[in-house]
N, C-alpha and C positions, 0 to 999 in steps of 0.2 A: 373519846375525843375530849380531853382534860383541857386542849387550849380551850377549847369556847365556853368552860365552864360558867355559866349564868353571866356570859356577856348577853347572847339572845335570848334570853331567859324573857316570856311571856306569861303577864299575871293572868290568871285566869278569869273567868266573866260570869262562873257558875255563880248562883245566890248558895248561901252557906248552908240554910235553913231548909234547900227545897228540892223535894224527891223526887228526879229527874227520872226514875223509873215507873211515875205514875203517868193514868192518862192524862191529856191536857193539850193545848193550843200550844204550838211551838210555831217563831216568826226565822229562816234561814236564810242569811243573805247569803249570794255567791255574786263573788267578783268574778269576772275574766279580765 
């Protein structure tokens, strides 16, 4: 799909530094 190429392109929200494969408290919003 080359039209939409990084028209909806969404930055990401991960931290750069932090290793999402270890344990820890994670907060998940869900819209409906």
């Amino acid at each position: 799909m080359t039209r939409f190429k990084d028209k909806y392109r969404i930055e990401t929200t991960r931290l750069p530094g932090w290793n999402y494969a270890s344990a820890g408290w994670y907060f998940v919003t869900i819209c409906t």
